[in-house]
C-alpha positions as CSV (number, residue, x, y, z in Angstrom):
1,X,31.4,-4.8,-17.4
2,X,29.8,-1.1,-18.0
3,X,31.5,1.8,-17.0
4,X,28.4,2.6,-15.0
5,X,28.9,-0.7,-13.0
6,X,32.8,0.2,-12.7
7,X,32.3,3.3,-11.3
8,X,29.3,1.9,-9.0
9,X,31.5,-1.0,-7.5
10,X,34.6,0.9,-7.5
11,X,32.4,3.7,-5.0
12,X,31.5,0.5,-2.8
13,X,34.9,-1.3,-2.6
14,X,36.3,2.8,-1.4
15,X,33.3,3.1,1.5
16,X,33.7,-0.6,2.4
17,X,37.6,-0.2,2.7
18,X,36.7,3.2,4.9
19,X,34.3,1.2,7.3
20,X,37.3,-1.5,7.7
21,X,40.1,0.7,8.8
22,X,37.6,2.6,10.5
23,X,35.8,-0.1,12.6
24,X,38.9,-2.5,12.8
25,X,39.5,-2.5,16.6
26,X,35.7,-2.6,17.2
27,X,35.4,-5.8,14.9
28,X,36.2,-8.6,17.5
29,X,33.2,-6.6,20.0
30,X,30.8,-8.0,17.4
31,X,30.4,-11.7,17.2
32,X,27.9,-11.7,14.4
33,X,29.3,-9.6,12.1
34,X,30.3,-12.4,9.4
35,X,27.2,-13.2,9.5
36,X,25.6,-9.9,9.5
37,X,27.8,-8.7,6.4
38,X,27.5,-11.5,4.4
39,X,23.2,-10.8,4.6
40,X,24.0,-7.9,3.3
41,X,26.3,-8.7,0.8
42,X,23.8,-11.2,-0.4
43,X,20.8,-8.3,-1.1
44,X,21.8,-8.1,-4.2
45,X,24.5,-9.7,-5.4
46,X,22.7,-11.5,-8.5
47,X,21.9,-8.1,-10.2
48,X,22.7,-4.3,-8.9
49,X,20.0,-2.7,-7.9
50,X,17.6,0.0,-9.9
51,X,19.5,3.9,-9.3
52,X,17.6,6.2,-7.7
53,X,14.9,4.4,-6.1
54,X,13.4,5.7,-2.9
55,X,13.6,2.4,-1.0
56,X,16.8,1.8,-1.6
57,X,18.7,4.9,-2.2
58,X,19.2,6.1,1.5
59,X,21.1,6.1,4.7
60,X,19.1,3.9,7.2
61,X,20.4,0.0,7.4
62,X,17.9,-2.7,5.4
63,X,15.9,-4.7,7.9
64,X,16.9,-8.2,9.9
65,X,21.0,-7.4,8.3
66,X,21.8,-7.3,12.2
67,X,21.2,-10.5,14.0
68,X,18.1,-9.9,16.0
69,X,18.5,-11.5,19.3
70,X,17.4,-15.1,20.3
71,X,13.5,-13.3,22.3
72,X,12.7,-11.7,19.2
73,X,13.6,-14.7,16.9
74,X,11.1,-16.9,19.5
75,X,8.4,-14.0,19.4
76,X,7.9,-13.5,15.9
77,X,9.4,-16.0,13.4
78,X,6.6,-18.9,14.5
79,X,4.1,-15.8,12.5
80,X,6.3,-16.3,9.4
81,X,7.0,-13.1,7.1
82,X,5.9,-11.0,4.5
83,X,7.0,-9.1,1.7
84,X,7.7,-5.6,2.2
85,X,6.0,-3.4,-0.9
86,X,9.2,-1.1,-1.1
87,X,12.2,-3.3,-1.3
88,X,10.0,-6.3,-2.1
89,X,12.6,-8.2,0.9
90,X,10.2,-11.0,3.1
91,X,10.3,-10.2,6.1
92,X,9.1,-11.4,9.9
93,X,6.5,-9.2,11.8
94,X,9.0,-7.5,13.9
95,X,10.1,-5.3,10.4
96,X,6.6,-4.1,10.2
97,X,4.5,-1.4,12.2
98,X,1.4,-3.4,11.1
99,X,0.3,-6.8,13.1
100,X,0.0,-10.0,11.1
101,X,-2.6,-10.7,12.9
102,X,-4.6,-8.3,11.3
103,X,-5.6,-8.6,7.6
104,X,-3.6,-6.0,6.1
105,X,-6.3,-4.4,4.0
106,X,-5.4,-1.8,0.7
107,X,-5.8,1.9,0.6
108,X,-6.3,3.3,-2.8
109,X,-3.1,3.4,-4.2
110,X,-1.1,1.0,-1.9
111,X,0.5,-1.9,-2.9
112,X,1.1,-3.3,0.3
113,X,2.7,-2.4,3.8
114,X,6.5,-0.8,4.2
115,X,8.5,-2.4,6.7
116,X,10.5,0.2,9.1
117,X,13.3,0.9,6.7
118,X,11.0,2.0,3.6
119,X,8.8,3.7,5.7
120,X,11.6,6.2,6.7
121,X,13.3,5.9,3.3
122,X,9.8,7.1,2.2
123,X,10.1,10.0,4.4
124,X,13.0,11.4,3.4
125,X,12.5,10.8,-0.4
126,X,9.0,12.6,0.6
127,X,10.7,15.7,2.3
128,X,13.4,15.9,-0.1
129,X,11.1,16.4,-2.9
130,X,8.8,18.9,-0.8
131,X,12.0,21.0,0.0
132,X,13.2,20.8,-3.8
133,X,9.7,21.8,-5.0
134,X,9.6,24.8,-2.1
135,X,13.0,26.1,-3.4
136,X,11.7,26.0,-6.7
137,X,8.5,27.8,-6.2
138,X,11.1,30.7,-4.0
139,X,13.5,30.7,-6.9
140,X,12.8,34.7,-8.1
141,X,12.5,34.4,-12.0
142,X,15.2,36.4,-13.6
């Protein structure tokens, strides 16, 4: 193993073992979470994913890790899924702003749609990158 992937899974194993002493009183309240943490577990646990990258480097929870309840599972999962152009997950309509019913046609530039998690990952990487090049252009020269 890499140093890189040493330090990156010795970062992980330090925030996981925060959440657990944190959250272990509240862990019996939530009757999927097995379930829920192995899904995410499972995101990418055949290769680590690419540093730095918009759709994955943020703060807001990947789509359908939480159990969705049994209404939504009946609602949408008879339209099937689709992939999401940031993170590239398949997903079922209830991830997405856009209908499937709908054709989802191209814009100039798009490779497909964002579900609800890359679109505010994309957001934030968006106003991050307007507020670093604002402080840049407001840097005085010396």
């Amino acid at each position: 193993m890499t140093i890189s992937a040493l330090d990156y899974s010795s970062f992980k194993i330090v925030q996981l073992r925060t959440l657990y002493t944190t959250y272990l009183d509240a862990i019996s309240k939530y009757p999927h979470i097995l379930v829920e943490s192995q899904r995410y577990l499972d995101l990418y646990k055949d290769e680590r994913p690419p540093a730095n990258i918009w759709f994955l480097d943020h703060d807001v929870l990947q789509q359908e890790i939480v159990e969705r309840p049994p209404q939504i599972h009946e609602r949408y999962d008879a339209m099937g899924t689709r992939v999401c152009a940031g993170c590239r997950r398949a997903l079922h309509q209830d991830s997405f702003r856009d209908s499937f019913a709908r054709r989802w046609t191209l814009r100039l530039g798009e490779h497909g749609r964002l579900c609800y998690t890359c679109t505010e990952a994309r957001r934030k990487s968006d106003a991050r990158a307007s507020s670093t090049r604002w402080d840049r252009q407001m840097t005085p020269i010396t």
